[in-house]
N, C-alpha and C positions, 0 to 999 in steps of 0.2 A: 525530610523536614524534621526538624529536632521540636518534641511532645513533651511538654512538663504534666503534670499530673491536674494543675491549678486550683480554684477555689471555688465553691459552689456559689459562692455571695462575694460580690453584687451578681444579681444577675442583669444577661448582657453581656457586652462587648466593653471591658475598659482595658484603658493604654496606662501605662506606670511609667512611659517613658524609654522605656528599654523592649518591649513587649506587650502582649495582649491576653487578656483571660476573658474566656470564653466562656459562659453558662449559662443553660437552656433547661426549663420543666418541663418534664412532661412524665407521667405516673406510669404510663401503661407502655409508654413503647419497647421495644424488645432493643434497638442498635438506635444511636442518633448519628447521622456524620455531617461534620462541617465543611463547606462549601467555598475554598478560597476561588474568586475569579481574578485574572490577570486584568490588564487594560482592552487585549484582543478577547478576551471572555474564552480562556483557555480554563478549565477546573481543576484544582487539587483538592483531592479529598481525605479529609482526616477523621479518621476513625475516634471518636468520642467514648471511651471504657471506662471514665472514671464516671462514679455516679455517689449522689450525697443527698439523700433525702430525698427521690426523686430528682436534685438537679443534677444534668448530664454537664460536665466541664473539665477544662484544658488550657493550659496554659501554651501561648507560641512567640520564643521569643524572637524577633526579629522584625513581628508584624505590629504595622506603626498604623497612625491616623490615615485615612483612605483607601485603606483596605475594604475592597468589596467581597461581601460574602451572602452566607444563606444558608440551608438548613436542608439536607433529607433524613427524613423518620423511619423506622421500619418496624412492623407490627401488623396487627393483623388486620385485615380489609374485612369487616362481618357488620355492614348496615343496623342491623338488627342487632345486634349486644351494644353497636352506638361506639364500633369502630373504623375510622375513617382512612387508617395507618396507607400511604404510597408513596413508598420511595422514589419514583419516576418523578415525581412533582418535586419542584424546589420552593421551599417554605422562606418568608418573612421572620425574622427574631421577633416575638412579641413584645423585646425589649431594646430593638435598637433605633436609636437615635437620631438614626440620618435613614432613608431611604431615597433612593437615587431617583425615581421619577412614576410614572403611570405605568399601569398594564399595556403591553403591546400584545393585543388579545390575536391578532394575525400573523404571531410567530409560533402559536404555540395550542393547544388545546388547557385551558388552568382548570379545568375539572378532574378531579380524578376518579374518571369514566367519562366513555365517550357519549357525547348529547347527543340524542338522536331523535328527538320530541317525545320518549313515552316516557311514562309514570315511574315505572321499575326499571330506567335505564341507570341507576344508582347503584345498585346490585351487583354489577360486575365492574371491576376495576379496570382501570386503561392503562398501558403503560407507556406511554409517548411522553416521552421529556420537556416538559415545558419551560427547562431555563432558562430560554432566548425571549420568552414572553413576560417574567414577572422579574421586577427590578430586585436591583443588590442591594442590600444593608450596606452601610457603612461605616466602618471604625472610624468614631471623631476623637478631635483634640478639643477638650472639654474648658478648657483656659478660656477665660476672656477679663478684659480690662472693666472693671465696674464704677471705677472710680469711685465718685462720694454718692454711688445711687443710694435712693434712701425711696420707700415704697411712699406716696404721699397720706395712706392715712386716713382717707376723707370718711368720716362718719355715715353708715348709710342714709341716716335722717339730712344730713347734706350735700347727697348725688344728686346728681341729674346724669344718666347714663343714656349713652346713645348708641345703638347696636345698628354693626355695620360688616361691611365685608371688605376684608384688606384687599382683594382683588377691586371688585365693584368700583370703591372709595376714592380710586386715586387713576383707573385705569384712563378715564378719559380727561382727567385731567390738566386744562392748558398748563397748569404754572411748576407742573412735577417733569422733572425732566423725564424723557420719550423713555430712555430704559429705564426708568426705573419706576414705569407704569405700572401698576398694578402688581408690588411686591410688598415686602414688607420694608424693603427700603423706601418705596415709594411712601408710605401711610409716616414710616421716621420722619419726612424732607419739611425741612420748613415749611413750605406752603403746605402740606395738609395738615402737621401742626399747630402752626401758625392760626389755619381755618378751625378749629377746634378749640381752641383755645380761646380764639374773641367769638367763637360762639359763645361760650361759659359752659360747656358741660365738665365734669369732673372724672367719665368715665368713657371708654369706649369697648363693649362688648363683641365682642369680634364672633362671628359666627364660625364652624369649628376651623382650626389648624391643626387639627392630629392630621397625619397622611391618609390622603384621602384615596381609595378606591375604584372607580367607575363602574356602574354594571355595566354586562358588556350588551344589554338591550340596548343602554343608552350610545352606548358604540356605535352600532349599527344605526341608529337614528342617524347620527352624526352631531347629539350632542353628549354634554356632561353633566356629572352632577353637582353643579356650584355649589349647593349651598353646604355641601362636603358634609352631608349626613349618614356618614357610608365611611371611617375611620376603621384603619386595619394601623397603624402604628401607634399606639398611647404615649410613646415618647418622643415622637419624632415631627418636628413642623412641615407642614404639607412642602415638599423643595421645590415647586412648580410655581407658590409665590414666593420664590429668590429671585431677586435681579445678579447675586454675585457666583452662583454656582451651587450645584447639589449634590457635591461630594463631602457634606458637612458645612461646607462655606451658608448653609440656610439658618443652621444653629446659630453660627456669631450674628449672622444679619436680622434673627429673628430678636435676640440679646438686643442690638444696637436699634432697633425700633421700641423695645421696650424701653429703652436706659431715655430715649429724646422724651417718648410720651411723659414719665417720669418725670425729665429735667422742667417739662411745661407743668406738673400740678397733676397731669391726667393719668386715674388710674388703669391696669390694662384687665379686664376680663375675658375668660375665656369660654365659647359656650364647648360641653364637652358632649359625648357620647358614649357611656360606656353601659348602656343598654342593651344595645347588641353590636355587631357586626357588619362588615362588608361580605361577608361568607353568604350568605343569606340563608337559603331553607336545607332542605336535603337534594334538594337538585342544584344549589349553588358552586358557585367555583371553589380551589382548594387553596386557599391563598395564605394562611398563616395556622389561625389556629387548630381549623378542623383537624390538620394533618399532624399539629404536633401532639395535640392530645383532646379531642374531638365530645369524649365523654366526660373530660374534667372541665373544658372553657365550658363549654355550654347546656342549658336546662333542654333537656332531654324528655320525651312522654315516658313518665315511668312505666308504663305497663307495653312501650313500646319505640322501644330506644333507637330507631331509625329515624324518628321523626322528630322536631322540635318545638318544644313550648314558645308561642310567636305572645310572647305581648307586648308587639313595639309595631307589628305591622309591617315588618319586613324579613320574618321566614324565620328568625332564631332569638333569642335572650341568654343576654350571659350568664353565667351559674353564678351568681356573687357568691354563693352559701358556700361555693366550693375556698378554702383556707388561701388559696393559693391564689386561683384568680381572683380574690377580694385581695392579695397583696399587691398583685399587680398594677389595679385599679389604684393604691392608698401609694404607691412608690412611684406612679406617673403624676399622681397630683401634686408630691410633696418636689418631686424632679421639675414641674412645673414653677411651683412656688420658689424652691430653695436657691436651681441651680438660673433659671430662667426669668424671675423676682417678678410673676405676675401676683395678680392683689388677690384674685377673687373666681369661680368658676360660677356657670349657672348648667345647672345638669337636662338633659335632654330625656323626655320623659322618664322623670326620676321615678315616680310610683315603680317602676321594671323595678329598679336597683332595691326599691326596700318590700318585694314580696318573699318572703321565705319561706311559704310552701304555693299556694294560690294566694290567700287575701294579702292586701298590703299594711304590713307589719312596723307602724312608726319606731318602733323598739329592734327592728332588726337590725343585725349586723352590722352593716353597712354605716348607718346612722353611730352605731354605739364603738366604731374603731373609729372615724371622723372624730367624733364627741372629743375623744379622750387624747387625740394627737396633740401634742403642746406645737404644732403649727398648722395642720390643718382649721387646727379648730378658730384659729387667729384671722381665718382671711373673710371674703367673702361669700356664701354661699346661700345659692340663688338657685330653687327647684321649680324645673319647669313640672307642676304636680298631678299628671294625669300622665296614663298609657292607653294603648287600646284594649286592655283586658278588661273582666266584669269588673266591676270594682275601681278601678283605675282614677276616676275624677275623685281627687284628693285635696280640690283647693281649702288651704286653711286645716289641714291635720299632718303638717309638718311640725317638726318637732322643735324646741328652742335652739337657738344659733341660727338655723334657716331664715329667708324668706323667701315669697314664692312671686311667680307669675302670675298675677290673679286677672284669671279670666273672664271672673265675676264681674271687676272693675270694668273690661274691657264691652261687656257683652251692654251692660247696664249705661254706661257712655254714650253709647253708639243711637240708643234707646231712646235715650231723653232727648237728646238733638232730634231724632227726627220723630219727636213729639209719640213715642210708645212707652216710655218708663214712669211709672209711678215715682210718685216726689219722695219716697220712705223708700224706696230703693236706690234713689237720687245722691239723698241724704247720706245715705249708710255708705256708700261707696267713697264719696266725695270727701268726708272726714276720718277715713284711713280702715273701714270696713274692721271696726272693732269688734262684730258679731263673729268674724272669722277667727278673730287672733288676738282676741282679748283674753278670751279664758285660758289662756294654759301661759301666760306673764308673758307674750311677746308684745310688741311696739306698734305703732304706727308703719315704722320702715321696715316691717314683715310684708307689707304690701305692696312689691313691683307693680304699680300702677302702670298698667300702656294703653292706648286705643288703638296701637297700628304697630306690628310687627314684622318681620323678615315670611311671616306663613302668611299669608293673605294680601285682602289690599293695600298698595300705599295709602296715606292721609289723603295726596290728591283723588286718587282714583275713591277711595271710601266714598265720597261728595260726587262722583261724575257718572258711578255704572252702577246697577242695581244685580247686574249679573256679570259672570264671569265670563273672559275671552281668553281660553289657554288653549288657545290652535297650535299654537306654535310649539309646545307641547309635546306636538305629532299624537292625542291618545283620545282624540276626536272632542276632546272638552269635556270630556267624562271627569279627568280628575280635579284636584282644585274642592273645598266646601263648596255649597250652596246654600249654607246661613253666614251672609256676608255682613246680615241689619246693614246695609248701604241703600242710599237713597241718592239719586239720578236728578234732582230736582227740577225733574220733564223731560231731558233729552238725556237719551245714552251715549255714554262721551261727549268729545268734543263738541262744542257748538260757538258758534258766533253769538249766540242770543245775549244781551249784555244784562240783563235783569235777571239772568241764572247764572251767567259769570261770578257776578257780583254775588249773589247770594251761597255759592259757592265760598267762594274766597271768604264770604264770613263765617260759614262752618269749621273751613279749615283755622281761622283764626280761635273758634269757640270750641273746639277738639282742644288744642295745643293752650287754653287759658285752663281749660280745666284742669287739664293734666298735669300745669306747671303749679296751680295752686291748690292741689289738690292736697289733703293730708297723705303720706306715706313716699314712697320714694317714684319720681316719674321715672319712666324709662320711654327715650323717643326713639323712632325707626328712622336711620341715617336718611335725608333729604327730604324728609317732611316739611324740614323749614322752609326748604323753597321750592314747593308743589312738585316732588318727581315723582314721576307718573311709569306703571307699567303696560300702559296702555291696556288695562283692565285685567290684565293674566293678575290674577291671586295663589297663583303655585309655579311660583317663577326656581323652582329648585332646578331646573336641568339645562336655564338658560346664563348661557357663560358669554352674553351677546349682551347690543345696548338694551335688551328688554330690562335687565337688569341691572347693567353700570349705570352710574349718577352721571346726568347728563348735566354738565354745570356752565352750560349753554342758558339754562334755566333762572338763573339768578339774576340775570337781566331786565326778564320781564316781571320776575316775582322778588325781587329785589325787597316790597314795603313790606311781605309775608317774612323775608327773612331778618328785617329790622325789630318787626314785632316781636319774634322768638326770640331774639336778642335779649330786648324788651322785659320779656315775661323770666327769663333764666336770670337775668338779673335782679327784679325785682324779689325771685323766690331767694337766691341767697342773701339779698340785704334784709330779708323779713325773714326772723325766726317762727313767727304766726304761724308762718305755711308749711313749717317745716319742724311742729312740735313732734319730740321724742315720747310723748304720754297721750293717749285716749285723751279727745275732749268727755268733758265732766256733766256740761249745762249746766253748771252751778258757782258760785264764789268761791273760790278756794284761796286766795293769795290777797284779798283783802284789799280789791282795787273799789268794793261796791258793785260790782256787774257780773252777771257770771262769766262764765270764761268764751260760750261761745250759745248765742239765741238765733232760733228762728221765724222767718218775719212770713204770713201774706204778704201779697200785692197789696192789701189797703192799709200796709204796716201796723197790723196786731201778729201779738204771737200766735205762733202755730198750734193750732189744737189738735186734740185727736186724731177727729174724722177727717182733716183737711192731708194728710198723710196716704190715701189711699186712692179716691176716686178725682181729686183737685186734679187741674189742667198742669201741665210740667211748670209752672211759674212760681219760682220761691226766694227767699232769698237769708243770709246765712250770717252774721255777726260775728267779729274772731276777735278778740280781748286782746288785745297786746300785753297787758298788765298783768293777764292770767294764766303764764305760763308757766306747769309744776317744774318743770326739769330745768335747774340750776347749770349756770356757767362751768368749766371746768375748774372755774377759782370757789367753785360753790355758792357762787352771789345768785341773786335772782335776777333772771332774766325779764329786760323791759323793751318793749317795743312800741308801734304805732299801733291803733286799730282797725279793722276795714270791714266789708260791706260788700257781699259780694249778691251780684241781681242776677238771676239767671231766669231768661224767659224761653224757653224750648219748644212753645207752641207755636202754629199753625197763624197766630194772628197776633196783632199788636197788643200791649198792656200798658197799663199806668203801675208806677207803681208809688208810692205815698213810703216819705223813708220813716225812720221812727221816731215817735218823740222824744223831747230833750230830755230824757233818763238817759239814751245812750248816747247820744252827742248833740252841739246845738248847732253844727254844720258839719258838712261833708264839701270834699274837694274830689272832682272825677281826676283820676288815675289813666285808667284804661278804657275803653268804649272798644268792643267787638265791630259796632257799626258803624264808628267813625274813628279809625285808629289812627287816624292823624290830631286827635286831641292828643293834649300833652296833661301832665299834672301839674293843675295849677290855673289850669284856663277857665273851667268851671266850677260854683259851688252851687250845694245844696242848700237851706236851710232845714231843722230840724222839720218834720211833717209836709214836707215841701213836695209836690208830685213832678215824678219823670217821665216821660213816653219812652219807654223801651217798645223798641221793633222786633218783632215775631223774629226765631231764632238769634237771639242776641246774649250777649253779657257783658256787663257794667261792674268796674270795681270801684269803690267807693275809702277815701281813707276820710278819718275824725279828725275835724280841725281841732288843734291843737287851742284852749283859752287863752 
């Protein structure tokens, strides 16, 4: 086979059309060689002697798109100096684009050493060949037809983002055709488009697609790990959700799912992982990076280089501080953005990513090559802000550009509903948690507002089980939190009883009111809107079963739950109110005569002091339409309607008395939590005029117009 010398950069695998160049990092190993396999998995190996800055590369001409290959390393096997080097083992490109499928963990041993159950079985290298057990890399043809795609744009202050799973979304789907269940052609197809779309959200966060890993504990159980938090390729789309093949054929199909969401208005986000690894600890398997350079991918015990710095909870963290792996990281996201035209990433316990030595460093690296990328810096970016290290819970000291997951929001929600949160932590959260991300000049939509995420409970189960059921699991219910703040409202799960039914179903309505008109940006957890249930498991990561596909069987019976959310997503993008770009003020600013936004007791005086603290969860909240700082993009000032929002989270009924005619001389009911078959328009208020609100309820109220 005829050897050109080739190029150190790009690194990876690229075709020119005539040929291919090959280039791999790695600082420490002594030989790299390339790994071509046939169709019958016959190997030719080429000896890799050119070396440029650390990258090892070659050029080979002849080799075109669908070339399968791979990587052996050679260097030294010494645990302890925090080298991992075994040629026997065939390595992963940490830079290629297509990987052909999952571990076939019973062709092969992918440790390298054999596992024997002890502590120090690391220590001695194995030398059994494991290429029949870990897949090929793939040479792609990187072309695709983009036509007039254009990214849509949407302001964070006007998302409404819905985090889902492209598998999950569409797998059981009646209206997607049977193959193309649970791909990314499936999540493209009209009908789940289509379903997306007259929902009204603006985004859809996809839980990760980098290629996904399995441990092989989960193996042996006989399940997987769905929620694909275990990513060994950063450039490459998981090819197991392809409906058209995964010899590259994942790439255009993942392209042709972005370009439809696109053509609908909806942006596509991606949740990432470059925390750590699929490798896991020092007993883990030898699947990509350990072997090509072991002591440069990853954070290492300085004083004891066998072992690794875990602050992610799964055995290893990346080196970000290392040059090269933070390029890696910055050249998958922009390959991401550029070649793949996603909008926006939300990073999987980011705190890991910006610690540069122990504490978490908002000025670190990491942060400061993002900052300054003229297209990094342009999309969206969404830090999920805690790890499991000391120090780690970091909500609200991310740095400008970001916003975060705020947990704060979620914990404090969950609270008030079932009548535990004080009304000044009610408050705080509800008008975009300025306390967190006012002082360093960020926004309101620095606040990923959620009540119910992909980790925990659904929305319906939030309302049904007080405890967690993750048998299925197989790890006896041990894993999973157990601070759910969920409230069972008398019976655990399901029940017949029609007076907890109900009272349910109006939680689930008073979660999803808040959330939509909440200041800062909502984010909802796919099929909240219409009660999908995990049958109480809150750590459904390993179920690739209906525990965790959207059963849209469901829609049927909860059909009015998913008209409300309609409802509510509508009504938040026709109101700029709920969706202001600048900190409320509590004061005049734009010269309507009212401040911009008051609050009310129940017997309609303003809120004093002491009523912030020890008061029952019952308050209610004024929003100025008139008094919005942040200008149109024509620079005019923005004018809206006013409203009135009642929130009673206790245990029993209230009255509540609206306010007098200073701020309006009637009110017209909008929405009712408790009777959501009111329309706007069926009832008014007069000014000072009392309403019976029912215990767990909320009432929005808009300003008759003179």
């Amino acid at each position: 086979m005829e050897v050109w010398p080739g190029s150190p950069f790009p690194l990876g695998p690229t075709w020119d059309g005539e040929g291919t160049n090959f280039s791999i990092f790695s600082e420490h190993a002594e030989r790299v060689v390339l790994c071509l396999f046939g169709p019958d998995d016959a190997e030719t190996c080429v000896e890799m002697t050119e070396r440029t800055s650390y990258n090892w590369h070659c050029y080979l001409p002849g080799v075109h798109p669908g070339q399968r290959y791979g990587y052996r390393v050679h260097g030294p096997y010494d645990p302890s100096s925090g080298h991992r080097f075994n040629p026997a083992k065939l390595l992963m490109d940490p830079y290629a684009k297509s990987i052909e499928g999952p571990i076939l963990f019973e062709n092969g041993n992918v440790h390298p050493y054999e596992p024997m159950g002890g502590e120090d079985d690391d220590l001695t290298p194995d030398e059994s060949d494991d290429a029949a057990a870990i897949p090929k890399c793939v040479v792609i043809d990187p072309r695709f037809d983009w036509e007039d795609d254009r990214p849509p744009n949407t302001p964070l202050a006007d998302s409404v983002i819905y985090e889902t799973h492209v598998k999950g979304f569409t797998m059981q789907h009646p209206d997607v055709r049977e193959d193309l269940r649970g791909t990314y052609a499936g999540l493209a197809s009209d009908a789940a488009v289509g379903y997306l779309k007259d929902l009204g959200v603006t985004a859809v966060e996809l839980l990760p697609v980098h290629h996904i890993a399995d441990e092989s504990f989960l193996a042996e159980r006989g399940l997987t790990n769905y929620w694909g938090y275990s990513t060994i390729g950063f450039l490459a789309p998981h090819s197991p959700y392809a409906a058209t093949g995964k010899a590259g054929q994942e790439v255009r199909e993942f392209k042709g799912m972005v370009k439809a969401l696109h053509r609908a208005g909806i942006e596509v986000i991606l949740d990432v992982v470059y925390n750590h690894t699929a490798e896991g600890n020092h007993l883990g398997p030898m699947l990509s990076f350990r072997g090509v350079d072991n002591k440069s991918y990853y954070r290492l015990v300085p004083d004891d280089q066998r072992h690794y710095m875990d602050y992610t909870g799964t055995g290893n963290t990346l080196n970000v501080m290392h040059p090269s792996v933070l390029r890696l990281i910055m050249d998958s996201l922009r390959y991401w953005v550029i070649d793949c035209h996603v909008d926006g990433f939300r990073f999987d316990l980011a705190s890991a990513l910006a610690r540069e030595l122990y504490d978490v460093d908002r000025l670190s690296a990491f942060f400061d090559v993002i900052h300054q990328d003229p297209v990094l810096s342009q999309v969206k970016l969404i830090a999920e802000p805690w790890d499991v290290g000391p120090g780690g819970y970091q909500v609200g000291n991310f740095p400008v550009l970001w916003s975060e997951w705020n947990g704060i929001y979620r914990d404090a929600m969950r609270d008030f509903w079932r009548g535990q949160a004080s009304v000044g932590e009610f408050a705080n959260r509800l008008t975009g948690s300025s306390d967190l991300y006012q002082h360093d000049g960020r926004h309101p939509f620095a606040s990923i507002n959620f009540i119910t995420a992909h980790d925990g409970f659904t929305l319906r189960d939030l309302v049904s089980y007080n405890e967690k059921h993750n048998e299925a699991n197989k790890e006896g219910n041990r894993d999973g939190t157990d601070d759910n703040r969920s409230w069972n409202h008398g019976v655990e799960g399901d029940t017949d009883d029609p007076e907890i039914n109900a009272l349910r179903d109006r939680q689930q309505r008073n979660f999803l009111a808040t959330l939509l008109l909440s200041q800062g940006t909502p984010m909802m957890l796919g099929g909240d809107e219409f009660g999908r249930t995990q049958g109480g498991n809150n750590n459904g990561w390993c179920q690739d079963s209906e525990i965790s596909w959207f059963d849209w069987t469901l829609i049927e019976k909860n059909e009015p739950l998913l008209n409300f959310t309609k409802k509510l997503i509508a009504l938040r993008r026709a109101h700029a109110v709920f969706r202001r770009r600048e900190f409320l003020f509590g004061r005049e600013v734009e010269g309507s005569g009212l401040p911009d936004a008051a609050w009310f007791r129940a017997d309609g005086e303003l809120m004093r002091d002491d009523d912030w603290g020890g008061a029952p969860p019952v308050v209610a909240l004024f929003l100025n339409g008139e008094e919005i700082a942040s200008p149109d993009a024509r620079g005019r000032q923005v004018l809206d309607e006013s409203f009135l929002l009642l929130f009673n989270g206790h245990h029993e009924d209230h009255t509540f008395t609206t306010p007098d005619g200073v701020f309006a001389d009637a009110w017209t009911i909008v929405l009712d939590t408790a009777r959501p078959d009111v329309e706007p328009g069926d009832e008014s208020l007069a000014a000072g005029e009392e309403l019976e609100l029912p215990h767990h309820s909320l009432v929005l109220l808009r300003r008759e117009q003179p």
